[in-house]
N, C-alpha and C positions, 0 to 999 in steps of 0.2 A: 551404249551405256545402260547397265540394269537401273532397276527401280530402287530407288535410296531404303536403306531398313531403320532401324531403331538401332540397335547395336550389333556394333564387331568386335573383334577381339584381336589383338598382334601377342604372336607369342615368341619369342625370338629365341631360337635354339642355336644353342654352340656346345659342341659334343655330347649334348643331354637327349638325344634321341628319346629314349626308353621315358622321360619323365614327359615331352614333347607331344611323343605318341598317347599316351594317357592322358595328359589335358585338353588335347586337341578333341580325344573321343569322349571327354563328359561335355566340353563346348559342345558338341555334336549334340547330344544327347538334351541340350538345356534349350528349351523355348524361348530363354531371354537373349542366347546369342545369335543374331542369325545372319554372322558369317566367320569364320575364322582366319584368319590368313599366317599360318607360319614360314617365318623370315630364319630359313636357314643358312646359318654363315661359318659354317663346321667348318672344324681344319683338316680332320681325317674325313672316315666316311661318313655322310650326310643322310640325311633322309629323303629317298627317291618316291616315295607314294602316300598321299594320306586317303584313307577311307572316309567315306563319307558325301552327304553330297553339299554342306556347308563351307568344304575347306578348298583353301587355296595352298598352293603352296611354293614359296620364292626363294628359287636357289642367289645368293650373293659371296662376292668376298667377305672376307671378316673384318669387316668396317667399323665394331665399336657398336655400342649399347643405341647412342642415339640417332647415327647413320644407320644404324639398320631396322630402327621403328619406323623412321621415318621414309625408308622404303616400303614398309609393308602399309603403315596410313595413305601411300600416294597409289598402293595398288585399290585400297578400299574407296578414296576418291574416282579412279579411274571406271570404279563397276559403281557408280553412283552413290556414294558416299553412305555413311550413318551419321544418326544424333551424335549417341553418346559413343565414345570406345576406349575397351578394353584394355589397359596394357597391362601385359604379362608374364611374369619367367615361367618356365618350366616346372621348375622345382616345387610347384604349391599344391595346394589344397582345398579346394572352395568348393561350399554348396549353391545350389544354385540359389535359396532363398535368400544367400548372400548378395550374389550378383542382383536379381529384381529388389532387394531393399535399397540400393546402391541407386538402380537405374529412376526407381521411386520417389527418392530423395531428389535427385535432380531435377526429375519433372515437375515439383512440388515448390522448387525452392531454386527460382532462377538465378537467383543472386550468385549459389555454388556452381563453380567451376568442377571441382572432384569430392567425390566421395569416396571412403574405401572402407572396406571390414578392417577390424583389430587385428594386427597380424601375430601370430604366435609361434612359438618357437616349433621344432623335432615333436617335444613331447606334450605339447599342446595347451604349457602355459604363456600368460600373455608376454611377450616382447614389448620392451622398455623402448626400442627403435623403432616404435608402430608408427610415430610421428614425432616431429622436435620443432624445437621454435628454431629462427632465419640465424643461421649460423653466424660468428661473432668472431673478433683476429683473435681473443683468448684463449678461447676452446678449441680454435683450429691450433692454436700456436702450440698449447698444452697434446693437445692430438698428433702433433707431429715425432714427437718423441718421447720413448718411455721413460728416458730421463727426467725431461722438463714435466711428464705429467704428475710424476711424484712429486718434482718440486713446485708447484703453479697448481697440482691438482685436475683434476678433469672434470671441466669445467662445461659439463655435458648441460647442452640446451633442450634436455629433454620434458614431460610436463610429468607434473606429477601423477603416478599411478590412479589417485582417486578420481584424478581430471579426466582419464583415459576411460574408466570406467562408465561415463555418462554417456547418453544414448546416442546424443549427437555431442560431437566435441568440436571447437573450432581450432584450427590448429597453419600454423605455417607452411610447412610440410610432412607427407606423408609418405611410408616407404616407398621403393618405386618398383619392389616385386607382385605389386598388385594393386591397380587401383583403379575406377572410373571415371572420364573425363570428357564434356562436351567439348567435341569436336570442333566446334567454330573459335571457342573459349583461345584451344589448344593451336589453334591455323592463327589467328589472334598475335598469338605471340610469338609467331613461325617456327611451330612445333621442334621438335627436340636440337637444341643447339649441336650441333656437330663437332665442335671443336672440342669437347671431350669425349672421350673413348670411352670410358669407364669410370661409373662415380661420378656424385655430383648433379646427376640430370635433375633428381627430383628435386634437389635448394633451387635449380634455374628456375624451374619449374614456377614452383611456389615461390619463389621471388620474383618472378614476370608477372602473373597473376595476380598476387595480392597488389600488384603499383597497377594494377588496368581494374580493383574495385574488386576483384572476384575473392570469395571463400572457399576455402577447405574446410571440408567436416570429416572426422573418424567416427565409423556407426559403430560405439562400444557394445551393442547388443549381438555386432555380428562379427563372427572369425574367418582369418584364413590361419590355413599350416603353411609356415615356408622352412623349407630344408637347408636355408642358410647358405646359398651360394655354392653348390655342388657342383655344378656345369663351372663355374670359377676357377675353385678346387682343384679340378681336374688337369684344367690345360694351362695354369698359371703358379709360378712358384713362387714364394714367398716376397724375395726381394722386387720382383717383377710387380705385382701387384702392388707393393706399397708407393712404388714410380711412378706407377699409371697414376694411382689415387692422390701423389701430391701434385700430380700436374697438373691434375682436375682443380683441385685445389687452389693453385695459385693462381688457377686460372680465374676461379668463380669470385677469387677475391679481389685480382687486379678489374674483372672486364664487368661486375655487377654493381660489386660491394665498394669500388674504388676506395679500398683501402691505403692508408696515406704510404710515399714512399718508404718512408723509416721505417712503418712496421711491417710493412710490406718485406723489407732486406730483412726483416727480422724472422718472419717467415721463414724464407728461404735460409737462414742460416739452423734455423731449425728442421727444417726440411734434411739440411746435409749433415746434420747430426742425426738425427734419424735414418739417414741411408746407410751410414755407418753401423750402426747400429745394426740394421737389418740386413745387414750383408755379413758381421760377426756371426749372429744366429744364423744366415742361410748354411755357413762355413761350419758352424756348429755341430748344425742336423744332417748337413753330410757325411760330417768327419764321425758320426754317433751310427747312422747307416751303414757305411763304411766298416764300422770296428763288429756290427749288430752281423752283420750276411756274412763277416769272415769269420766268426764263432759256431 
């Protein structure tokens, strides 16, 4: 077993190679990570080498967002663990006085669990999804379908932009394409649930957390750029993803939130109006494809 560091990093790559290989070589490059470990779980061809002398690298099946951090966290246990670490998608942006403002807050202020930069969109203003309050049956119920949300409204537990703004912000939670988190905090609460694939991890998250006493803060003085789910994009199709996302869903609702039966069915009857729904459009943007490549 090596000597435990200060921080690492998990970056979990599924068909994102090219943005993979690029994060992995600024964590290289940054004195505040000092180790990497990317968790490839590609469906085509993967990544066979990383440069450097920081990185790890772990071939797996394609297990899902939280089965496969929390392969790469048990690899950074196994080479003598770190404080704080890193979780990561591919797809971002960060400097490193991001990451050491992140790691500084935590040393400073044991009471916090995770810190993270303001995350911002492509063109590099702030995103409204940097952080949200503990999700609610409303706003998921309204979220389920584009019908009901016209009618009920979207009932987004988001904070207000001015609140986002301030230097440290306390918050629920916080995206999950990038953020930092003590480690023991994170073992604590037996780090990423598995039983959902996709979505969702970070309300578990922050909703384990904040019931074990710990805070979340957004550092509104610091950024990342996230590309908004590319590696996503890529190998999942519309209706496919809104499935995964209400599974998660009904999950976080029945197994955290214990939400009461009734609204619970209610849920899911929203749920199957919205798959309807999203399976008219998948039939849509074919039939629109279809008419587009025979012209």
């Amino acid at each position: 077993m090596t000597e435990s560091i200060m921080t690492a990093a998990v970056i979990l790559n599924h068909n994102d190679n090219e943005n993979t290989l690029r994060l992995a070589a600024d964590f290289e490059r940054f004195a505040a990570v000092g180790k990497t470990v990317v968790v490839d779980n590609s469906a085509g061809e993967g990544i066979e080498f990383l440069p450097g002398k920081k990185a790890r690298l772990l071939k797996v099946p394609n297990c899902g967002y939280s089965a496969g951090n929390n392969k790469g966290l048990k690899l950074i246990d196994d080479e003598g663990g770190a404080k704080f670490v890193i979780i990561s998608n591919p797809d971002i942006y960060v400097e490193e006085n991001a990451i050491n403002a992140c790691i500084e807050f935590l040393n400073e202020n044991p009471e916090y669990a995770i810190a993270a930069p303001r995350m911002c969109a492509a063109d590099g203003t702030p995103h409204h999804l940097a952080a949200w309050h503990e999700r609610t049956f409303l706003c998921d119920f309204a979220y389920s379908s584009g019908i009901l949300s016209r009618i009920v409204g979207m009932c987004r537990e988001c904070y207000p932009e001015s609140y986002l703004q301030r230097p440290v912000a306390d918050v629920d939670c916080v995206a999950g394409s990038f953020f930092v988190i003590r480690r023991d905090a994170l073992r604590k609460i037996g780090d990423f649930d598995e039983h959902t694939f996709l979505y969702y991890e970070e309300d578990i998250i922050g909703f384990l957390l904040k019931r074990m006493g710990y805070k979340t803060a957004l550092l509104g003085n610091y950024r990342y750029i996230h590309m908004e789910g590319s590696s996503v994009k890529k190998s999942m199709n519309y209706l496919k993803k809104y499935r995964i996302l209400q599974k998660s869903r009904l999950y976080f609702h029945r197994k955290y939130l214990k939400t009461p039966l009734p609204l619970y069915l209610l849920l899911c009857l929203a749920t199957a109006l919205g798959t309807v729904e999203k399976a008219l459009k998948t039939l849509y943007l074919r039939i629109k494809r279809g008419l587009q490549s025979g012209n």
